[in-house]
N, C-alpha and C positions, 0 to 999 in steps of 0.2 A: 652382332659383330663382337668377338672376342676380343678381351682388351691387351691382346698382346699386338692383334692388329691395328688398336688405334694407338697403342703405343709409337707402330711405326710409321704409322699414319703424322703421329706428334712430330719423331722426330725429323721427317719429308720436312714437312710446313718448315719447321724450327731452321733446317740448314736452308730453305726458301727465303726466310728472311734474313737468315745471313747472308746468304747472297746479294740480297735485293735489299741492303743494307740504304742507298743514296736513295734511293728509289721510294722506299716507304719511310725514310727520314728516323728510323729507331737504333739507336746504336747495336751496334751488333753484339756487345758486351750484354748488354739489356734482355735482347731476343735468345743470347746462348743463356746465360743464368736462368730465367724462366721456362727453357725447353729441360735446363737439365732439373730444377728443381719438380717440374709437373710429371717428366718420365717417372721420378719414384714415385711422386705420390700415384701413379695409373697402377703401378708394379704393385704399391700396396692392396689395390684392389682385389688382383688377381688370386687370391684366393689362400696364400704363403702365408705359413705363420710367424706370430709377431716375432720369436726366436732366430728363422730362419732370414726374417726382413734385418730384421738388425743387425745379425753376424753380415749379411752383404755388404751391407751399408757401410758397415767399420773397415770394411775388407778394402773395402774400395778409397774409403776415404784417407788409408793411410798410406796405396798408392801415390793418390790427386796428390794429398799433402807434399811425400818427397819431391815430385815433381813441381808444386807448388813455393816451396820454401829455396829449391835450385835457383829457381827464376827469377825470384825474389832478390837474393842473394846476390847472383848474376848481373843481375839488373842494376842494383847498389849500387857494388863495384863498378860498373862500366860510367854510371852518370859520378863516381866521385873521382876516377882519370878526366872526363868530360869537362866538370867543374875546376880540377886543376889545369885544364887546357893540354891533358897527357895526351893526348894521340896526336897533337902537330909535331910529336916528333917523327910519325910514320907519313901524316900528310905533308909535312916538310921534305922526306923524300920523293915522292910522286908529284915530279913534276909534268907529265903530259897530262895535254888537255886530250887528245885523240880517243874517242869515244871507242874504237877497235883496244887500241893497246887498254887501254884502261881496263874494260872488264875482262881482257885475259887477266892482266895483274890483278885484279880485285876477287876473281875465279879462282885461282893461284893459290892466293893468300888463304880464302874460305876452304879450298879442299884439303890441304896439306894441314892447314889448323886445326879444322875438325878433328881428324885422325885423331891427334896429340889429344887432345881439350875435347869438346863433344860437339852435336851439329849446334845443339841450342846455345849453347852459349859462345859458340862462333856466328850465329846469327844474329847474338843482339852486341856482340860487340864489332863485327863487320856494318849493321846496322847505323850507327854509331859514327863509323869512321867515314859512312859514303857522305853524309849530311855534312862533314866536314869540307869534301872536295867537291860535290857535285851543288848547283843552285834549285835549277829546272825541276817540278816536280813529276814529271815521266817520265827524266833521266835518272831521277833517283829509284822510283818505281822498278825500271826495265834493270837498273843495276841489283835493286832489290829481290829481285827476280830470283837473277842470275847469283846471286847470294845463298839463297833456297834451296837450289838444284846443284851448286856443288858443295854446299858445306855437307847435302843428306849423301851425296855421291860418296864424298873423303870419309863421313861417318859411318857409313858400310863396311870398309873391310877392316877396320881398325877394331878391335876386341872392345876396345873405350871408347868409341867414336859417336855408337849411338845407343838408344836406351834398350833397343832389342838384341842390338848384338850383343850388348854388355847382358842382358837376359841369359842369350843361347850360351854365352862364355863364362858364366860364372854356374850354371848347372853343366856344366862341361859335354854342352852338344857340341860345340865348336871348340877348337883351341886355336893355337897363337899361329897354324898352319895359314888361317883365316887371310891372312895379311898377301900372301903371296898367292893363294887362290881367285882372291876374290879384287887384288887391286886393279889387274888392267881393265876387265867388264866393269869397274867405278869411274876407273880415269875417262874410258869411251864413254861412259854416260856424260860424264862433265867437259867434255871435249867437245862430242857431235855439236852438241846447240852451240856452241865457239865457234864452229867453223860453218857452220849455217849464219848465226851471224856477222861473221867475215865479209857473207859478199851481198848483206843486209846495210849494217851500221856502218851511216856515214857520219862526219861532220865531228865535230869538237865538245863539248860538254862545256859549261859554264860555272865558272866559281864562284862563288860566297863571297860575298865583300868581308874581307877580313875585317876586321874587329877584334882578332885576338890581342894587340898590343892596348889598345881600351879595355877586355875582358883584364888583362896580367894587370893594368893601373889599377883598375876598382877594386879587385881580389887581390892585390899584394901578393901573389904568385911568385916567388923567385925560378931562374931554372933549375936548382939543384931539389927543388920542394916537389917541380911539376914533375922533374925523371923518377924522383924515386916514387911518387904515389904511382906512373905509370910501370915502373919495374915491380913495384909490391905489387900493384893493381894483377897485371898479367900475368905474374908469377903464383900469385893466387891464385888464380882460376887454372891455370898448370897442374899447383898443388893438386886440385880435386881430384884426377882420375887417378897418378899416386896414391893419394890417400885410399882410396880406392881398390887397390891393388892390395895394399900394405895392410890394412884391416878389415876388409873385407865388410867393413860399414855402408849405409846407402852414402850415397856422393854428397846429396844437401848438407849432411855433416862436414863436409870438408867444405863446401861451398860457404857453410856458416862461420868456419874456424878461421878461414883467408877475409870473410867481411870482417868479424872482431877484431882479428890482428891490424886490418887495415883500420879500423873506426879508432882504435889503441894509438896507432900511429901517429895520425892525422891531426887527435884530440893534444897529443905531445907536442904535437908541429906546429898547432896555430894557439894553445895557449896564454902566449903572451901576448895576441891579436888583440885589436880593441873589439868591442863586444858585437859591432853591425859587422865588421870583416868575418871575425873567426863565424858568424850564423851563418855565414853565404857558403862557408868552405865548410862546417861541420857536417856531418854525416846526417846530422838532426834536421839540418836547411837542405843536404838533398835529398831525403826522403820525399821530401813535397816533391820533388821534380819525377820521380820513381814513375812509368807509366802503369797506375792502379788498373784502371781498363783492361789491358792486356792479362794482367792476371785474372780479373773475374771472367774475362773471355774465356781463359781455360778451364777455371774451374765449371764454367757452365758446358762446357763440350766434354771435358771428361765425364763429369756425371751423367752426360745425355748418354755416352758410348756404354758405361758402365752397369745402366739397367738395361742396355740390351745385351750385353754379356751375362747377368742375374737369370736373367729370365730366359737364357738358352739359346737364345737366338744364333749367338756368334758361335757357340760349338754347334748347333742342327747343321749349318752352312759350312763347318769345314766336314762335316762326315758328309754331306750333300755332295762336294767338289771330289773327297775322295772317292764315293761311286759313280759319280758322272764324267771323272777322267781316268776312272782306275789308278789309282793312285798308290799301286804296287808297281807300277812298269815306269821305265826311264821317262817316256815321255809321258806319261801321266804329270808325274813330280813337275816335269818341267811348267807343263799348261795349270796345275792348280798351283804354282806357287807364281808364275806370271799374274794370276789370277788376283791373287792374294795381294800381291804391289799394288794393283790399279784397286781392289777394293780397298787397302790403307788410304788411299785418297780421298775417300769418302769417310772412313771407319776408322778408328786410331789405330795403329797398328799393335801398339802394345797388344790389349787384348788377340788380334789377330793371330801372332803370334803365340801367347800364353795358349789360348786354345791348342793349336799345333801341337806344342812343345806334351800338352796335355793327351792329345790325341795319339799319339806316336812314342811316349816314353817306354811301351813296353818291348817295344822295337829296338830301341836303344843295344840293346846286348849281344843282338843277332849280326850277322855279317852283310852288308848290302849296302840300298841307299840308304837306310835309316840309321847307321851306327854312327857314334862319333865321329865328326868331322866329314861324315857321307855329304856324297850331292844332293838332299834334300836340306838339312840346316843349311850349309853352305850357301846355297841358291836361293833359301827362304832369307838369309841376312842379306843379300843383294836386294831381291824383290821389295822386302819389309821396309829397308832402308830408302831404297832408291823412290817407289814406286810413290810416297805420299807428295812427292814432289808435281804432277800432273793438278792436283788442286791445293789454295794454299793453304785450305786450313786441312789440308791430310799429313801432315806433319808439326812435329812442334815449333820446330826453323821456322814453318810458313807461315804460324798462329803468331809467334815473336816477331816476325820480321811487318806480318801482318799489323798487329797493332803497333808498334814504333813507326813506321812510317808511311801509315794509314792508306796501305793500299786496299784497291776496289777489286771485291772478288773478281766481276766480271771482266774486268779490266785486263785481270790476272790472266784469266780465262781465256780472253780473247788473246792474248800477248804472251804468253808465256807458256801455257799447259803444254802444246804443242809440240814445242822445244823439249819440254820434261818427257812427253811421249817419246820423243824421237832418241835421246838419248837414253832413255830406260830400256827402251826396244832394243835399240842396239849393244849395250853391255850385254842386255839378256843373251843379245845372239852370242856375244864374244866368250861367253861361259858356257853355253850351249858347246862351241864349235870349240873349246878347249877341255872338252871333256874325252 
């Protein structure tokens, strides 16, 4: 057996027991870390020299890292608005209990935020706010969900929205046309399952015993302390895709400048605290709260997806789809990039698309589907975006949303995927039939 085949043999088993996480009782952090660490060591075998193993490795690792250090960062921020009690200024507005109205407003919120901010870091800070308003834990789950499927929807047509579009729009396959091509087939994705659940979701949803007025006593919280951590907090994370824009730096750097300014703040703010107050509000004391998990969960799944991009696999399979749909003709484009969505569900889409982008840049020049702004980038930033939402850990939203409030693949699977079909399918078509 060639060990490129037990590679993928590894990484089967590996997303097996991520799935089958409750079931075989091993954190699923535990089972991705050791699938991606064992893929390089098999990749080592394969016969690659120690020059060639190394340069992948760095290559890859300073990917993970951006991505790694966003999340971080992300995550921060969102548990030190959390610790000042900064987001009952938004659940202090939402007053229905109605399980309908609710997850369109909570839909709403995630797709329109994404655009602006990105998917992922509208999914741990949507994250965040549902745990605020909902008790039950399969109302949090099913809103969790639905968190997933529209923050990757709103992050599709937006240039900033998500990590591939921000890819195809900073090598300038796409430009800012993106936004009016590509929003109504987003909105119809984050819509259909809405209106499927219309005439599903009954009944009222259940709230949290407050405890916020105990949380403000213990923490000495004023409200002029809690708006502004939550106005710097959010405005921070604002910053990022500006800053982004503005220097064309990766975005963890801006994600790291909004956490300093904010730690700068804070440390200003609570100062003159006595020593067990200002530990609970420092940035120092929520670092513990910080979900560690979640991040080693990704670093284990990116590195698992990353030796199989090393080792050819992920470009063999887009030259594979472009001869097996022809992938010069309209509907070629269309079928291998529908394609391309439902395999980001399984596959991180990053590389999916870098592959593409790889595959097709000499096309770039010519006139057709391939040129800037063609129906093929176009289509691939819908598909890329949209499509990782059918499983949850096929997107970054669904790995964050995933570990914060600890949903069960299968769960997902059985409740949710369906939904994410139905709406993926249907943008598809609405881009399709607007071309």
């Amino acid at each position: 057996m060639e060990l490129t085949t037990i590679l993928l043999i590894l990484f089967i088993l590996g997303y097996l027991a991520i799935a089958f996480e409750h079931n075989i009782k091993i954190d699923k952090a535990a089972s991705a870390l050791f699938l991606g660490g064992i893929c390089w060591a098999v990749f080592a075998f394969t016969g690659v020299s120690i020059s060639i193993l190394e340069y992948e490795i760095q290559h890859h690792i300073i990917h993970i890292s951006e991505i790694l250090f966003f999340l971080f960062g992300a995550m921060t921020i969102v548990e030190i608005i959390d610790t000042h009690q900064g987001f009952s200024i938004i659940t202090d507005k939402i007053k229905t209990t109605n399980k309908l109205k609710l997850i369109w407003i909570i839909s709403a919120i995630s797709f329109f935020f994404s655009a602006v901010l990105d998917n992922l870091a509208t999914a741990i800070v949507m994250s965040s706010l549902i745990t605020k308003i909902i008790k039950d834990k399969k109302d949090i789950w099913m809103f969790g969900g639905m968190v997933i499927l529209a923050a990757n929807a709103g992050g599709a047509w937006s240039p900033i929205g998500d990590v591939t579009t921000i890819m195809l729009y900073a090598k300038q396959y796409v430009s800012e046309s993106i936004i009016l091509d590509i929003f109504i087939p987003s909105l119809v994705c984050a819509i259909v399952p809405l209106i499927y659940l219309s005439f599903k979701l009954k009944g009222n949803i259940t709230r949290p015993l407050n405890s916020e007025e105990n949380e403000k006593k213990n923490n000495h919280v004023s409200k002029s302390e809690r708006n502004l951590v939550f106005i710097l907090g959010v405005c921070g994370l604002l910053f990022v895709p500006v800053f982004k824009i503005i220097t064309h730096l990766p975005p963890y750097l801006g994600m790291l400048i909004s956490l300093g300014f904010l730690w700068i703040v804070t440390e200003i703010m609570h100062r003159k605290k006595a020593y067990n107050l200002k530990s609970k509000l420092s940035v120092v004391g929520v670092l513990k709260k910080v979900d560690t998990p979640t991040i080693f969960f990704f670093l284990g799944i990116l590195l698992a997806v990353s030796s199989l991009q090393s080792t050819g696999q992920l470009d063999s399979l887009a030259k594979y789809l472009d001869s097996s749909f022809n992938g010069q003709t309209r509907d070629g484009i269309y079928l291998i990039n529908i394609f391309i969505g439902l395999l980001s569900s399984i596959v991180d889409n990053v590389p999916l698309v870098a592959g593409a982008m790889q595959m097709y840049q000499d096309l770039l020049a010519t006139t057709g589907f391939y040129q800037p702004d063609g129906i093929f980038w176009q289509f691939l930033a819908y598909c890329a975006g949209t499509g990782g939402s059918v499983l949850i850990i096929g997107s970054a939203a669904g790995v964050a949303v995933m570990g914060i409030l600890k949903i069960d693949f299968i769960w997902y699977l059985k409740n949710i995927s369906l939904l994410a079909i139905m709406g993926y399918l249907s943008g598809a078509m609405v881009y399709i039939l607007m071309q």
